[in-house]
N, CA, C and O atoms as CSV, one atom per row, in Angstrom:
chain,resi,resn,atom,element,x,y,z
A,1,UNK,N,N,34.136,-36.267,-47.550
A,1,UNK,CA,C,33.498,-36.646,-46.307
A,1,UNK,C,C,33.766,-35.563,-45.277
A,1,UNK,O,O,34.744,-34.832,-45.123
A,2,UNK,N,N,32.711,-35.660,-44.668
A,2,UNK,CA,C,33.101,-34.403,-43.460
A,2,UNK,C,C,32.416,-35.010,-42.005
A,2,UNK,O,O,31.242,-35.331,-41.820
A,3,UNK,N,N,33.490,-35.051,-41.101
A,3,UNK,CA,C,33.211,-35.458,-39.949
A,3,UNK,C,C,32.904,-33.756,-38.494
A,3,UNK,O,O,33.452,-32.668,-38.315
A,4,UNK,N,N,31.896,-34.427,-37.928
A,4,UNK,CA,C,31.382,-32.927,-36.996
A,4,UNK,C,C,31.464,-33.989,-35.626
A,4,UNK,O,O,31.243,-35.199,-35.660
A,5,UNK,N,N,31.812,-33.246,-34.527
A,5,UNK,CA,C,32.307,-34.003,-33.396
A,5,UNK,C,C,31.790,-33.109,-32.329
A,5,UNK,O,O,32.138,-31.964,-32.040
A,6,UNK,N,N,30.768,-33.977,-31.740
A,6,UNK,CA,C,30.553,-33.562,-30.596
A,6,UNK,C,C,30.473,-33.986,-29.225
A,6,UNK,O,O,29.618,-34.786,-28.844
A,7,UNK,N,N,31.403,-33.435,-28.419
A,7,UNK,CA,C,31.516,-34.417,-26.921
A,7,UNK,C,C,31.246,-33.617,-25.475
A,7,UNK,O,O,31.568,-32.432,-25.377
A,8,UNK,N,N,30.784,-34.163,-24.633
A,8,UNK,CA,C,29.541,-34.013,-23.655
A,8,UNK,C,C,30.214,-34.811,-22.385
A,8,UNK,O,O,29.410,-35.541,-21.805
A,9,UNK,N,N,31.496,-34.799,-21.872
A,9,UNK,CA,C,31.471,-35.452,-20.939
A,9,UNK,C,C,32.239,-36.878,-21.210
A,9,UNK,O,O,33.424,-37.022,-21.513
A,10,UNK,N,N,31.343,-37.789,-21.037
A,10,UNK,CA,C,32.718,-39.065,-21.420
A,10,UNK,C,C,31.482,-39.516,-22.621
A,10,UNK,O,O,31.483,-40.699,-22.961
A,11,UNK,N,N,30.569,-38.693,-23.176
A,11,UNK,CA,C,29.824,-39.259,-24.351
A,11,UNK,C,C,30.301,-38.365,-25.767
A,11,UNK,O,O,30.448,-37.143,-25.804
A,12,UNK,N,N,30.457,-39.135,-26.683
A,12,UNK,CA,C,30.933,-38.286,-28.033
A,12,UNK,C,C,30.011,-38.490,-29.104
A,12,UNK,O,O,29.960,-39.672,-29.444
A,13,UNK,N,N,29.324,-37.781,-29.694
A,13,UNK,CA,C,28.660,-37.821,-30.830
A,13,UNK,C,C,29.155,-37.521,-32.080
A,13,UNK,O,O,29.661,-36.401,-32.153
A,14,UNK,N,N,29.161,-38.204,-33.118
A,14,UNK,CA,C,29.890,-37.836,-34.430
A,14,UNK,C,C,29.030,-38.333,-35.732
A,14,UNK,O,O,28.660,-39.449,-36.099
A,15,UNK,N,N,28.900,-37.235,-36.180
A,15,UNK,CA,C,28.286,-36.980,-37.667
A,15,UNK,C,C,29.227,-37.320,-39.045
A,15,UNK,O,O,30.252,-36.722,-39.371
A,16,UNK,N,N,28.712,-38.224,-39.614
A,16,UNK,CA,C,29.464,-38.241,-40.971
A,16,UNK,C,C,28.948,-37.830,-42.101
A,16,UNK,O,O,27.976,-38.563,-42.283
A,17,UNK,N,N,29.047,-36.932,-43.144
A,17,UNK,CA,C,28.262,-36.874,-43.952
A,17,UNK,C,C,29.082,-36.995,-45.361
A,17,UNK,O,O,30.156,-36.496,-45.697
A,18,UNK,N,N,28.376,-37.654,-45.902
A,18,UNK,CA,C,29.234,-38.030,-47.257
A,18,UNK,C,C,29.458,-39.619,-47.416
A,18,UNK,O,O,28.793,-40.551,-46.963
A,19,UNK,N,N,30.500,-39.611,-48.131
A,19,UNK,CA,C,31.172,-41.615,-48.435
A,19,UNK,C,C,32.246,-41.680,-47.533
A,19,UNK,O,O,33.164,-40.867,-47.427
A,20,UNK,N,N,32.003,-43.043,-46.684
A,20,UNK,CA,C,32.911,-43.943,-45.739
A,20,UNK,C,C,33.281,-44.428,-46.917
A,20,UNK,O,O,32.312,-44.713,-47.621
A,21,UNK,N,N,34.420,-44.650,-47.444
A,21,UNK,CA,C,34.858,-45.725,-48.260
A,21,UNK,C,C,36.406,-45.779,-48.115
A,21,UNK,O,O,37.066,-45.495,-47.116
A,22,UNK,N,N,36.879,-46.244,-49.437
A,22,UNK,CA,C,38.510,-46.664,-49.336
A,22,UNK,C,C,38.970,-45.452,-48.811
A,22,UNK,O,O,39.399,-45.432,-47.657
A,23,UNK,N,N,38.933,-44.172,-49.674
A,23,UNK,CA,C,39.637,-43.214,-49.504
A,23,UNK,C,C,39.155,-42.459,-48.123
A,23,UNK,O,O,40.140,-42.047,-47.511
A,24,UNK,N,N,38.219,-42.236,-47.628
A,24,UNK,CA,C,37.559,-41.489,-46.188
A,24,UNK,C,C,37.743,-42.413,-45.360
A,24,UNK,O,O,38.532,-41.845,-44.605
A,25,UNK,N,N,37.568,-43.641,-44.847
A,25,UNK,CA,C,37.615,-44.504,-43.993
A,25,UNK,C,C,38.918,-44.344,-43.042
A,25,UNK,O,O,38.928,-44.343,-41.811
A,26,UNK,N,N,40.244,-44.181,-44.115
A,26,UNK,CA,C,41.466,-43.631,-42.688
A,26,UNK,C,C,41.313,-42.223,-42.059
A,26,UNK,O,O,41.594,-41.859,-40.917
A,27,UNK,N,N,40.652,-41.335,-43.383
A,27,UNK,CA,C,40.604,-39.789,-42.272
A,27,UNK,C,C,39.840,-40.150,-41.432
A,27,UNK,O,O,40.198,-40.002,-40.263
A,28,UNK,N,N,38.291,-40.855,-41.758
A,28,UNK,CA,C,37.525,-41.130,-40.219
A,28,UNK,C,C,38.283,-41.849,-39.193
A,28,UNK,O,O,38.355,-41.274,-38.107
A,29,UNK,N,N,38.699,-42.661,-39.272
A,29,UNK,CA,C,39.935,-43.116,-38.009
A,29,UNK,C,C,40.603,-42.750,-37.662
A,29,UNK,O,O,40.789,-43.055,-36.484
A,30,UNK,N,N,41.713,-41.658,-38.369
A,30,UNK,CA,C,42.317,-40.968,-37.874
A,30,UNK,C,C,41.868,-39.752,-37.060
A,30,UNK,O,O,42.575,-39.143,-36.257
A,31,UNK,N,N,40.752,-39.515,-37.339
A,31,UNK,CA,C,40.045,-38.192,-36.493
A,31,UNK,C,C,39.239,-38.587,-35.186
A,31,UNK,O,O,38.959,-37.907,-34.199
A,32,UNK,N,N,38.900,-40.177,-35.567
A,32,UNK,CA,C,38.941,-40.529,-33.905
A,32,UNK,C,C,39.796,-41.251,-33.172
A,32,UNK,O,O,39.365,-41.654,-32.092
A,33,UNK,N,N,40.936,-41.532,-33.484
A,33,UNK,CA,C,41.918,-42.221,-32.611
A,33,UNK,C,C,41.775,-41.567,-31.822
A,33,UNK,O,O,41.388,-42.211,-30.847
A,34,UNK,N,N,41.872,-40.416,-31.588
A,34,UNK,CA,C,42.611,-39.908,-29.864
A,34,UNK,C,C,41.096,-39.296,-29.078
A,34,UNK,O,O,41.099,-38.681,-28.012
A,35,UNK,N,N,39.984,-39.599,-29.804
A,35,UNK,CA,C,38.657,-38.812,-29.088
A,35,UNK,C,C,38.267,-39.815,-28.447
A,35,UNK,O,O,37.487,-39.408,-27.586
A,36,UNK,N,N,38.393,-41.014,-28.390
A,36,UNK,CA,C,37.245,-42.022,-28.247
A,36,UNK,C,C,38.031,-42.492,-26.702
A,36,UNK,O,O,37.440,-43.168,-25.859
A,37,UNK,N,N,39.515,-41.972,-26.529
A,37,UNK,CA,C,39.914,-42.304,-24.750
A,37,UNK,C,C,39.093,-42.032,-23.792
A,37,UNK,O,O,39.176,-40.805,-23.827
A,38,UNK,N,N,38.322,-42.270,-22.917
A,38,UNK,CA,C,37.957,-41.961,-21.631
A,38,UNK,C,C,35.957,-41.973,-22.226
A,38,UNK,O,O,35.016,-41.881,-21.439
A,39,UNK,N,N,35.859,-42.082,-23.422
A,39,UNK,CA,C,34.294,-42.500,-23.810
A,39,UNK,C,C,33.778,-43.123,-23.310
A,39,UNK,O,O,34.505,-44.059,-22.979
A,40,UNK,N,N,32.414,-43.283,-22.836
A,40,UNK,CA,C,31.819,-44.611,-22.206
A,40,UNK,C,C,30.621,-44.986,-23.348
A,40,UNK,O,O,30.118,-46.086,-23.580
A,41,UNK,N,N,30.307,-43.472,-24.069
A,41,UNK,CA,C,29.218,-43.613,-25.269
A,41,UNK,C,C,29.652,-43.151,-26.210
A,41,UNK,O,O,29.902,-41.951,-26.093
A,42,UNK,N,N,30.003,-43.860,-27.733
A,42,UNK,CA,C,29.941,-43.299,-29.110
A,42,UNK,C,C,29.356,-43.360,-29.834
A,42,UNK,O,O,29.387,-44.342,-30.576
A,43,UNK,N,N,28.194,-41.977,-30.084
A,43,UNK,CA,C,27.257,-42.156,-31.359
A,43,UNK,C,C,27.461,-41.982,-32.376
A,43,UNK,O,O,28.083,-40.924,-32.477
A,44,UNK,N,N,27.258,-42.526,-33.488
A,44,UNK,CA,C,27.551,-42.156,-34.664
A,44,UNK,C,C,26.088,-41.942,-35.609
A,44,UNK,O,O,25.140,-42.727,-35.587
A,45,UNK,N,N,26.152,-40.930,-36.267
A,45,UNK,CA,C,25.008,-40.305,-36.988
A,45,UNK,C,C,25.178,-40.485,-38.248
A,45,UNK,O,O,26.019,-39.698,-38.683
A,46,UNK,N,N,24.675,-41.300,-39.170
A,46,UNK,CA,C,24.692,-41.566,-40.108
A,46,UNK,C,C,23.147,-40.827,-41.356
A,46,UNK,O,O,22.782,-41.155,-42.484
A,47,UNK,N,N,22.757,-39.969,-40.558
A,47,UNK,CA,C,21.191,-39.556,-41.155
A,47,UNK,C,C,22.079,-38.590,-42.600
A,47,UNK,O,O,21.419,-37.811,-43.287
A,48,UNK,N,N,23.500,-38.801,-42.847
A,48,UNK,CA,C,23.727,-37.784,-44.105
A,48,UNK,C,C,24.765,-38.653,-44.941
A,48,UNK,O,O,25.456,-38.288,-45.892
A,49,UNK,N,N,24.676,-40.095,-44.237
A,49,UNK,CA,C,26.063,-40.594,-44.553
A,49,UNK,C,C,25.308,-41.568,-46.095
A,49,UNK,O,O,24.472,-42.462,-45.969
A,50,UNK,N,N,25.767,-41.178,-47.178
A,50,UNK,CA,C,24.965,-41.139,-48.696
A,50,UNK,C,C,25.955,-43.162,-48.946
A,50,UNK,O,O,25.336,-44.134,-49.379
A,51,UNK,N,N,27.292,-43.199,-48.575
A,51,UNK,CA,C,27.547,-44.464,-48.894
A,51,UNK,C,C,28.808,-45.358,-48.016
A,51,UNK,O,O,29.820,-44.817,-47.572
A,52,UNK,N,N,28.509,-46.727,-47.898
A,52,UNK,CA,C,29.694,-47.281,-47.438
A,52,UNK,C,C,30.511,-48.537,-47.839
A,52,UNK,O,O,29.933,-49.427,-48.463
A,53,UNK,N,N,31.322,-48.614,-47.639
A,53,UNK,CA,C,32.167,-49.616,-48.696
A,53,UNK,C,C,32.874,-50.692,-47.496
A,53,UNK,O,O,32.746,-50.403,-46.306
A,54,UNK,N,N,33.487,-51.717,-47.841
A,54,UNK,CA,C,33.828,-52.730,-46.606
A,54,UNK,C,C,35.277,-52.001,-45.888
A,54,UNK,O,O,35.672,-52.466,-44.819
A,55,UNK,N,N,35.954,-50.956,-46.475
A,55,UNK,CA,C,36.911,-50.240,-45.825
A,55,UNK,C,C,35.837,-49.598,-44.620
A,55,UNK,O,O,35.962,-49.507,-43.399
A,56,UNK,N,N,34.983,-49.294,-45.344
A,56,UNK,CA,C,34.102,-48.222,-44.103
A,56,UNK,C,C,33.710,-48.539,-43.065
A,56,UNK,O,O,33.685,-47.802,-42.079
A,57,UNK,N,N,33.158,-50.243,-43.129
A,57,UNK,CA,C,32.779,-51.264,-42.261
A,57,UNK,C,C,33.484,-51.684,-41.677
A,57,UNK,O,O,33.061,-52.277,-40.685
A,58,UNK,N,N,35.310,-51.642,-41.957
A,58,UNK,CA,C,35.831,-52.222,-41.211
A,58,UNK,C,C,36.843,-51.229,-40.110
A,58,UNK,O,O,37.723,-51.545,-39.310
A,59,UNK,N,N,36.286,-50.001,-40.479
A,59,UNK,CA,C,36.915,-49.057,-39.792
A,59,UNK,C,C,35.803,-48.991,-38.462
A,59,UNK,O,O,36.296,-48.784,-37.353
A,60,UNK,N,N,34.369,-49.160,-38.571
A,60,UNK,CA,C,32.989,-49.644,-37.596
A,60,UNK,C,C,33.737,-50.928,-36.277
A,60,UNK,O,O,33.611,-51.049,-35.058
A,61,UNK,N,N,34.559,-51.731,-37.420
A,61,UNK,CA,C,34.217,-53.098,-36.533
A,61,UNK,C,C,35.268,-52.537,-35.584
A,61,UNK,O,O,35.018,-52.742,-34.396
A,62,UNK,N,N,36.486,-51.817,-35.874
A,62,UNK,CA,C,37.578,-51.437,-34.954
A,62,UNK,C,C,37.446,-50.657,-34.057
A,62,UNK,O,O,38.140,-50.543,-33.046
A,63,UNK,N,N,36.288,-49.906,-34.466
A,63,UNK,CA,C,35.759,-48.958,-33.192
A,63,UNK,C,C,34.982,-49.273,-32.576
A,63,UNK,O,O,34.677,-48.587,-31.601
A,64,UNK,N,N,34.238,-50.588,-32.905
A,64,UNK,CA,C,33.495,-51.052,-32.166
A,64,UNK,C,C,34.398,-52.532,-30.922
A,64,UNK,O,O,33.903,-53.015,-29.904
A,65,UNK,N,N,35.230,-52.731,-31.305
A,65,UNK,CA,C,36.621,-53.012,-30.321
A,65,UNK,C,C,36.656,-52.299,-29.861
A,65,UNK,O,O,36.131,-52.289,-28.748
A,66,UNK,N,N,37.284,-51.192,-30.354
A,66,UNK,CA,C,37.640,-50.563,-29.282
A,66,UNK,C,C,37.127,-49.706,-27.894
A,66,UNK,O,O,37.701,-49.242,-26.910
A,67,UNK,N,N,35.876,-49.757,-28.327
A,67,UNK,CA,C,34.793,-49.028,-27.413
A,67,UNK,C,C,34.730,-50.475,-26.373
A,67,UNK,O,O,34.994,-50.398,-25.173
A,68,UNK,N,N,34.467,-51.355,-26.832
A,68,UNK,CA,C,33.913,-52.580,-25.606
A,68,UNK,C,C,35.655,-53.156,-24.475
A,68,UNK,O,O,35.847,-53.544,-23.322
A,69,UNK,N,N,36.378,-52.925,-25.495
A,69,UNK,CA,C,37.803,-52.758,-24.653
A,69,UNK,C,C,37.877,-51.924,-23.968
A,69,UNK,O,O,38.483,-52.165,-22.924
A,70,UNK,N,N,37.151,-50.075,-24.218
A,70,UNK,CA,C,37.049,-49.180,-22.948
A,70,UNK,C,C,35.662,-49.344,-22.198
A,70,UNK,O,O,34.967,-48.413,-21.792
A,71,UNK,N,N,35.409,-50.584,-22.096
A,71,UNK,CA,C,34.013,-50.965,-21.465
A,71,UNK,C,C,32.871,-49.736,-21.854
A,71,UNK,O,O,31.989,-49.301,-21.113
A,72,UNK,N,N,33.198,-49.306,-23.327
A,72,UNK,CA,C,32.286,-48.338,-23.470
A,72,UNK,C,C,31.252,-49.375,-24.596
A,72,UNK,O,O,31.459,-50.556,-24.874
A,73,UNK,N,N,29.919,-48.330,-25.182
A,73,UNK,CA,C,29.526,-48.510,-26.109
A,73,UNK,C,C,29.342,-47.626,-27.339
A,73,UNK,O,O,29.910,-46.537,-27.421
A,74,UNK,N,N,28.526,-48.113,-28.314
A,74,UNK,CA,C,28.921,-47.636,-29.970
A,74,UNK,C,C,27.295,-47.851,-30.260
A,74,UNK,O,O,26.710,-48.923,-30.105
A,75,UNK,N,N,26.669,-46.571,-30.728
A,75,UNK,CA,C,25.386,-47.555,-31.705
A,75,UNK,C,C,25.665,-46.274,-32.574
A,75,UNK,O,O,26.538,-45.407,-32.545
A,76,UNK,N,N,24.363,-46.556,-33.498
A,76,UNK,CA,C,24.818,-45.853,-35.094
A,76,UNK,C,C,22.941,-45.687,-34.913
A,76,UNK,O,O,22.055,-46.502,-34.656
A,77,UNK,N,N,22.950,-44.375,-35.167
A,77,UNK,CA,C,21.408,-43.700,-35.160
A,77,UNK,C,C,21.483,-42.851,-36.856
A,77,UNK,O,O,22.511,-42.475,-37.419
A,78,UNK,N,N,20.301,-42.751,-37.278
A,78,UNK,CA,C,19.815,-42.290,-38.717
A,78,UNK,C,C,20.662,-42.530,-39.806
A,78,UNK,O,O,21.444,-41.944,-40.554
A,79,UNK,N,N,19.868,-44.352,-39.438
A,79,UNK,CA,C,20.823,-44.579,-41.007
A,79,UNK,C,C,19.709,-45.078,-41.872
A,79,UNK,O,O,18.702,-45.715,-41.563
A,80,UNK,N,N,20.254,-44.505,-43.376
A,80,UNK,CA,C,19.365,-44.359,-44.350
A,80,UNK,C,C,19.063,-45.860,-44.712
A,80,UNK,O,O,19.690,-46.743,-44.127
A,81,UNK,N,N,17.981,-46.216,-45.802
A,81,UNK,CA,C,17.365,-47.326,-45.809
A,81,UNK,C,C,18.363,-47.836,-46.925
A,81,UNK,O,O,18.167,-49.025,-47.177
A,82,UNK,N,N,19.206,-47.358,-47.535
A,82,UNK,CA,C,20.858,-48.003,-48.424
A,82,UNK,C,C,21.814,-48.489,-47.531
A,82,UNK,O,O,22.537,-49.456,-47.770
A,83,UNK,N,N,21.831,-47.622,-46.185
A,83,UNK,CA,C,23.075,-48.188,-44.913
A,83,UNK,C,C,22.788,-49.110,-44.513
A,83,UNK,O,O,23.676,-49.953,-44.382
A,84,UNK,N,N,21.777,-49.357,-44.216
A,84,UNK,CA,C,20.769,-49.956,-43.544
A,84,UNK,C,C,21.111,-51.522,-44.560
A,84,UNK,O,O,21.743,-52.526,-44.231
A,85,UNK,N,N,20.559,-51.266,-45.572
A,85,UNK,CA,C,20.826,-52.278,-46.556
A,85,UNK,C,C,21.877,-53.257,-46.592
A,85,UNK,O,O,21.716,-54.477,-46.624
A,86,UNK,N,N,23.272,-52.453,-46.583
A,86,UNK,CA,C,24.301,-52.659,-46.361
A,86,UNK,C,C,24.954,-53.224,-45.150
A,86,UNK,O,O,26.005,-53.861,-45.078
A,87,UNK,N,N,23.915,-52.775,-43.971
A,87,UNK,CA,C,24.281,-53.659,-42.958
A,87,UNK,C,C,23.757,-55.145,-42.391
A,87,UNK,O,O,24.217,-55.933,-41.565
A,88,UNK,N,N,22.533,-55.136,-43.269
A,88,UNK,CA,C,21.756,-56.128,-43.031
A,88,UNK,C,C,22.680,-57.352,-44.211
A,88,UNK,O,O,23.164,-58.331,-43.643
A,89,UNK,N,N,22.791,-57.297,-45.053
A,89,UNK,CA,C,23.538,-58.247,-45.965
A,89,UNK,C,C,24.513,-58.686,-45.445
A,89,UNK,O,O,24.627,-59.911,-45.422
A,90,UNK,N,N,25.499,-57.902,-44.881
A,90,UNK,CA,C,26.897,-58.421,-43.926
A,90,UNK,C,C,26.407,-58.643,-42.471
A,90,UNK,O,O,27.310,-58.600,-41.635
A,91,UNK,N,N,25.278,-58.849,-42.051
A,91,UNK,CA,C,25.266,-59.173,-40.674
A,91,UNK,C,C,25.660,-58.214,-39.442
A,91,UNK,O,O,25.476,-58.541,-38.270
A,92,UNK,N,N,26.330,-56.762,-39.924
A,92,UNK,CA,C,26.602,-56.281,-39.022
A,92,UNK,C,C,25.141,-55.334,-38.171
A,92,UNK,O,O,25.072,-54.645,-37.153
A,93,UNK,N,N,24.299,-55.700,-39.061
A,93,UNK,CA,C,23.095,-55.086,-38.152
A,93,UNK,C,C,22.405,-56.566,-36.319
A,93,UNK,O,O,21.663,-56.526,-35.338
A,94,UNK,N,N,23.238,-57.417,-36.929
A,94,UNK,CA,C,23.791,-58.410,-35.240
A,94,UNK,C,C,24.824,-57.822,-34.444
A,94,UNK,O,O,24.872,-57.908,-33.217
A,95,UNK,N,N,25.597,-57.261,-35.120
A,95,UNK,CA,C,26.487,-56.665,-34.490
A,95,UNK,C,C,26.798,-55.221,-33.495
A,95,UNK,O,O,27.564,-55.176,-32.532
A,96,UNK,N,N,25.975,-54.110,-34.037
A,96,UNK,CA,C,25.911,-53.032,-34.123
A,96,UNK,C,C,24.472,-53.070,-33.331
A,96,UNK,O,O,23.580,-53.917,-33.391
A,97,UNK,N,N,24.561,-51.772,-32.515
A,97,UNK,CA,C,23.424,-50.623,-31.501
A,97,UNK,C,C,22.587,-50.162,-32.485
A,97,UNK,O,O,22.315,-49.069,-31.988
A,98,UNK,N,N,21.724,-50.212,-33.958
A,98,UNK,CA,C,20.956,-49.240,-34.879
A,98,UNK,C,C,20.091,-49.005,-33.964
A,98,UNK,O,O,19.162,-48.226,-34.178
């Protein structure tokens, strides 16, 4: 997995490309613990992100805490019609900015 980070002010954009799953899901958290302070917007780009697993989803739901705890927000732009899939079955497409 490879994460690309881009921030603009108190907005951060971040690209994932590859598998969110068991094993990528803590480097992705760990690479945004300390970016997402003082955010008011986090995008996440999923137009390369090929798969995700419920580690991956649940690393989503924590950042998606944690953004509404910094009275910020979170949506998730170019996600493929498999993510997509995946979010609609678990409901998190109620949950989530697509």
């Amino acid at each position: 997995m490879e994460v690309i980070k881009e921030k603009n002010g108190s907005e951060l954009k971040v690209s994932v490309v590859g598998r969110l799953d068991t094993m990528t899901s803590r480097v992705l958290e760990e690479k945004l613990k300390n970016d997402t302070e003082g955010i008011k917007l986090l995008t996440l780009d999923f137009s390369h992100l090929e798969y995700i697993s419920s580690a991956g989803l649940q690393v989503l739901l924590r950042l998606h805490r944690k953004m509404g705890n910094n009275r910020g927000t979170m949506q998730i732009r170019g996600v493929t019609s498999m993510i997509r899939e995946v979010f609609d079955i678990t409901g998190f497409t109620e949950i989530f900015h697509i």
